[in-house]
N, C-alpha and C positions, 0 to 999 in steps of 0.2 A: 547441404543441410545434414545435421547432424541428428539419425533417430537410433532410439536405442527399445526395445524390446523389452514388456513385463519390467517397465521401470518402477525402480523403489523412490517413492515420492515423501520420503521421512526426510535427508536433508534440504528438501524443497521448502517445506513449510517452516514457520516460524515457531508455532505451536509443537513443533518435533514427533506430531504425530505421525504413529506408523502405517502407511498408506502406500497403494502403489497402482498401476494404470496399464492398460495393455500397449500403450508404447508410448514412448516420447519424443516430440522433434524440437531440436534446437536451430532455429534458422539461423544464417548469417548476412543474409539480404532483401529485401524486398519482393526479389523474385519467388524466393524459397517462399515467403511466406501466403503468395497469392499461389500457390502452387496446391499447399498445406491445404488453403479451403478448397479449394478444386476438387482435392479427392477424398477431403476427411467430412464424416458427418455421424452423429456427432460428436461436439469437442470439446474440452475445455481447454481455456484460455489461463495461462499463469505464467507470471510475471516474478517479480520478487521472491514472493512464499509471505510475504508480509500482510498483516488484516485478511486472511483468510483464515476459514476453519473447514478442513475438509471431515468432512461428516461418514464418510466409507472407510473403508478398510483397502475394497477394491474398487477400480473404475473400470467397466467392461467398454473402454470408450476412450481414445487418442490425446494426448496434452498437446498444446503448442506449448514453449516455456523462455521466456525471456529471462533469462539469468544468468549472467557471465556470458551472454553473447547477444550481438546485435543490437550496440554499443558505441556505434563509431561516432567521435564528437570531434565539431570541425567551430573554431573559436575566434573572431574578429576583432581582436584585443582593440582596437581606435573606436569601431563603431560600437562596444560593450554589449557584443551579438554571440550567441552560443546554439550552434545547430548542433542536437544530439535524437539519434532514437532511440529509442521507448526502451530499449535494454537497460541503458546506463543506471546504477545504482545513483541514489539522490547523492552519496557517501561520495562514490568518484567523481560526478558534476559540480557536487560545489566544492571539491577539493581544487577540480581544474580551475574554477571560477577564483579563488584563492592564489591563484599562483598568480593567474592575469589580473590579479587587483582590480577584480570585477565586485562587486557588492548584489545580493540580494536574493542570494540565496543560502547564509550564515546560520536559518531556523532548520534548515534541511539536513545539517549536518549529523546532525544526529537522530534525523527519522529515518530506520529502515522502512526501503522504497525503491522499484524502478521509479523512471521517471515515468515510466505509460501508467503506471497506477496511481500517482502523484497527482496527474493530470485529471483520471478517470476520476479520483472520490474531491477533488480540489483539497490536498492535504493542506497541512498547514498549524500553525499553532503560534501562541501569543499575540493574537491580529493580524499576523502575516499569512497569508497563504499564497500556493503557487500560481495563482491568477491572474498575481499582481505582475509577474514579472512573465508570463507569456503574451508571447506576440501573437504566434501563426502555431497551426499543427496540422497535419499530415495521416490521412489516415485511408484505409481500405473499409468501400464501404461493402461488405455482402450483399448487400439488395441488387447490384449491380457487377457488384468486381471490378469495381474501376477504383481506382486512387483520383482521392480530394485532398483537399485541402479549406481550412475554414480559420478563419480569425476572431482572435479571441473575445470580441462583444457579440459573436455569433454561437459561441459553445454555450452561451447559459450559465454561468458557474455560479453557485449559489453554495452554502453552509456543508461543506463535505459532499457535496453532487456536484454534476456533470450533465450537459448532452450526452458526453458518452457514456454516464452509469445509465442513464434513462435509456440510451439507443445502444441494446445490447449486441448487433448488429456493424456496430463501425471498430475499428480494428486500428488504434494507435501506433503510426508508423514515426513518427521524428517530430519535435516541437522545437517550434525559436523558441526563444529568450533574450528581453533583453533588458540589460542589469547595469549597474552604475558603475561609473569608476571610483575605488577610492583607494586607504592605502593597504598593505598587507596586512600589516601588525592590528590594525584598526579593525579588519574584517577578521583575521585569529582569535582579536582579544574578543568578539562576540561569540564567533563558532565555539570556543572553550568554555566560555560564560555560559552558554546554553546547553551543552552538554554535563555540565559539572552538576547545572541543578537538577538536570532530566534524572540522573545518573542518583540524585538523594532521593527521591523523589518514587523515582518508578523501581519494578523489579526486575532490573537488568539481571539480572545472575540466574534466572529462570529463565525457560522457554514460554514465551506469549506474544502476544499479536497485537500490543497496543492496546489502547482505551478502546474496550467492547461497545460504549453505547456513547450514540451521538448525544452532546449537551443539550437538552431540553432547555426552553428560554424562563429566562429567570433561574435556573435551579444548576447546581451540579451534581453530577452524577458519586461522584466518590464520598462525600459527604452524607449523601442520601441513605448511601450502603452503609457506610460506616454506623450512620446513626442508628439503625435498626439491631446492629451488635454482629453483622456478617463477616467482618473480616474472618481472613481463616475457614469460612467453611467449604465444606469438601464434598464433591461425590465423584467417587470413582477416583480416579487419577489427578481430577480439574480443581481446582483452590482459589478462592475470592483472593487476591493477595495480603498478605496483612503490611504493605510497605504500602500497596495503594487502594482502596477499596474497586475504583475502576476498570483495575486488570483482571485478568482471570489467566492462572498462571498452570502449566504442567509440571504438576510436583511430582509426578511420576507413572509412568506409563498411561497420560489420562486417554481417552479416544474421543474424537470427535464428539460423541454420542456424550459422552462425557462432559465437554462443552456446552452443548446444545442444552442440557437437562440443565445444569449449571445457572444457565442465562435466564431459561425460561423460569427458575426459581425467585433469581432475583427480580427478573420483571413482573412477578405475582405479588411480592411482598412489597416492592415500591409503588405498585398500584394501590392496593390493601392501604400502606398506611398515609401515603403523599396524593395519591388520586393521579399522579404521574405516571402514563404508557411510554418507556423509555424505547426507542429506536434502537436497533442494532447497527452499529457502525461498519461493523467487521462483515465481508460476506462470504455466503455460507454455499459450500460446493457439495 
């Protein structure tokens, strides 16, 4: 295991805020990481850097951090079965899924995402989410310290939640999947088709964290914003986007704290004029 000391946790996050932690461990196996809670208390737990918002500056308190490690995927190209854990970026699994002319994970391609977080908020988008195509998962439960395992009509997954957002105690160690055969070109020509319009669409060319608030039923959220005349507005560093109203984007040096005020403005004024209390998707460290 790899820890490193008074880590700077600015290219961690997606938000590119400046942030940093009194130490960091990157595991490379199972072991390291029931090792980790043994002697770390407390901790935070992070993954990608993606749909979070770290709200400090400093953390007087230990990261675990899966990212670019603990990652290793093991691929059944006949039986259309993909064991990967929780490190792997959504970006390299469904690339590998691509190669073995596996299908069903093409919406993935362009959500930044471990897969442990994927799993945690049940990502997902255009009626696909990644629910549909887990089997099994793997996980360390702290209540006990022992490694389970639970199958997928037993995790709960419901609209962006999880068992495991709910049970902030179990610890995402490696998930099946398992995905369909089909042809290369056929699963490229989607994964480009779905990036091309993310890509018109969202504000890639900032630093941000995805669609801030979960869709409320019947209503969407970007429109809501839009129509009250917020795009473009700004406190601090943080900025409504004006390419999506749903994002909230770091147009420059913003701070968590900067974020936070941000959201709670807009969730004051779509109450005020919709009678809608919008959820926060993204969460908050």
């Amino acid at each position: 295991m790899k820890i490193y000391n008074e880590f700077d946790l600015t290219e961690f996050n997606s938000y590119r805020i400046k942030a940093s932690c009194k130490a960091a461990y990157f595991p490379e196996n199972e072991s390291d990481v029931i090792e980790f809670y043994k002697i770390n208390k407390p901790y935070i737990l992070l993954g990608s850097g993606h749909n979070i918002i770290l709200s400090k500056t400093y953390y007087d308190c230990n990261f675990l951090i899966f990212n670019g490690n603990f990652q290793t995927i093991h691929i059944n190209k006949s039986k259309g079965e993909i064991i990967a854990e929780s490190g792997i970026s959504m970006l390299d699994l469904s690339k590998s899924a691509l190669e073995n002319n596996l299908s069903g994970l093409e919406i993935f391609y362009d959500i930044p995402s471990s897969l442990g977080g994927a799993v945690v908020m049940n990502a997902g988008a255009s009626g696909e989410e990644i629910k549909d195509v887990i089997s099994k998962v793997r996980f360390l439960d702290l209540k006990d310290m022992k490694v389970k395992e639970i199958l997928n009509k037993e995790a709960d997954f419901t609209y962006r939640n999880s068992f495991f957002q709910r049970e902030k105690n179990k610890v995402i160690l490696k998930v099946w999947l398992q995905l369909n055969h089909s042809s290369f070109d056929v699963i490229k020509n989607k994964m480009e088709s779905i990036k091309e319009q993310r890509w018109a669409k969202q504000p890639k060319e900032y630093p941000n964290a995805g669609s801030v608030f979960k869709r409320p039923e019947g209503k969407f959220v970007g429109p809501m914003i839009e129509s009250l005349g917020l795009k473009g507005y700004t406190i601090g560093g943080a900025q409504i986007s004006e390419k999506h109203a749903g994002f909230i984007i770091n147009k420059g040096n913003a701070t968590g704290r900067d974020i936070l005020e941000l959201i709670d403005f807009i969730k004051r004024k779509v109450q005020e004029e919709f009678g809608v209390e919008l959820e926060v998707e993204q969460r908050i460290f």
